[in-house]
C-alpha positions in Angstrom: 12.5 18.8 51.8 9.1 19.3 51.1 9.7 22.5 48.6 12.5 20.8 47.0 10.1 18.1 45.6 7.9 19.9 44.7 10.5 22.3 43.2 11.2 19.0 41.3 7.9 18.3 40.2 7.2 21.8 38.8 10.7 21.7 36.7 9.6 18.4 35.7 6.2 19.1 34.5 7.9 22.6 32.8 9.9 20.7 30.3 7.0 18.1 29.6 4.8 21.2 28.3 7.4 22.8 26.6 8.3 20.2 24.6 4.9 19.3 24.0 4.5 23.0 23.0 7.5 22.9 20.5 6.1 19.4 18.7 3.0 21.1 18.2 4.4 24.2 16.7 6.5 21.9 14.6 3.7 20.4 13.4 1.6 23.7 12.6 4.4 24.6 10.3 4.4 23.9 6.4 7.2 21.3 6.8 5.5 19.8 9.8 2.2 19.6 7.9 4.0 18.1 4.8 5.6 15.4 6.9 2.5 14.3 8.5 1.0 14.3 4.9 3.4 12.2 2.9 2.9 9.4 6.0 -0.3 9.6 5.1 0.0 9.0 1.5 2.7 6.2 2.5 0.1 4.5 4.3 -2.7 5.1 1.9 -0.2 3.6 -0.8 0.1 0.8 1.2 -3.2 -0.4 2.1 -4.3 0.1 -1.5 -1.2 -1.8 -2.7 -2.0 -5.1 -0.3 -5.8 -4.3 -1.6 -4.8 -5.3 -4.7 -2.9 -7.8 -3.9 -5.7 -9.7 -1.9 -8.1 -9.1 -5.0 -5.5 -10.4 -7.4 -5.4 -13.5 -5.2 -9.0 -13.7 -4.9 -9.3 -13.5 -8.8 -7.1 -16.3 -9.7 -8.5 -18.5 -6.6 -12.2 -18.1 -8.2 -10.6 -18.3 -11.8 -9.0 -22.0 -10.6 -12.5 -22.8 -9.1 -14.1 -21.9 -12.7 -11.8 -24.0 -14.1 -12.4 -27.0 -11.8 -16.4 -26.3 -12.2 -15.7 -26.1 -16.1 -13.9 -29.5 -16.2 -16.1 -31.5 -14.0 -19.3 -30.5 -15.7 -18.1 -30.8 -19.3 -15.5 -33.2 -19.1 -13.3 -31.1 -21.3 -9.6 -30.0 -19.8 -9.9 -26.4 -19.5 -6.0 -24.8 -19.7 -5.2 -23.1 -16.0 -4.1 -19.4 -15.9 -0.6 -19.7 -14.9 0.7 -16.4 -14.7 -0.8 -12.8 -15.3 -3.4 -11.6 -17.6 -4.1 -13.6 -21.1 -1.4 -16.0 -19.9 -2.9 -18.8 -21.4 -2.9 -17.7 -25.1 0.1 -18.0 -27.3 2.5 -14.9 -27.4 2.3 -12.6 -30.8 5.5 -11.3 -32.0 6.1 -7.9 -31.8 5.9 -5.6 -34.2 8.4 -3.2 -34.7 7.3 0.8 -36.1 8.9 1.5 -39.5 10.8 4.3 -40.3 8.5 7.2 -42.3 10.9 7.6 -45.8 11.1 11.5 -46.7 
């Protein structure tokens, strides 16, 4: 009984390293290193994406603040960013390119 467990334990332990062995061949491989990689990037992308997102927040939370600092010490109504970059001024028309005659 004795040799049968242990029998057990050593078959066991046998396919736990060789499949530990075969992911980390996997991973030596070109493929295996791409893969890794492009998570990498994925996460990068991400944590510079909800960066921005946080300082874009941050921006028009201090912008409102100005704002609110503007209006209280000079009495005049300062108009509120409401959306985006130069959202507060009027909207030009857009001009279209002309055709060169010739």
């Amino acid at each position: 009984m004795k040799r049968l467990f242990w029998l057990g334990v050593g078959v066991v332990a046998g396919v736990a390293l060789s499949r530990k062995a075969t992911e980390t061949a996997r991973q030596a491989t070109p493929a295996g290193l791409a893969s890794n990689l492009g998570d990498a990037v994925r996460e990068l992308a991400g944590a510079v994406g909800s960066f921005g997102a946080e300082v874009r927040a941050g921006m028009s939370e201090r912008e409102q603040e100005l704002h609110d600092m503007v209006s209280e010490r000079t009495g005049l109504s300062t108009a509120p960013v409401t959306e985006g970059r130069h959202a507060a001024s009027p909207r030009r028309p857009v001009r279209r390119a002309r055709r060169a005659e010739g």
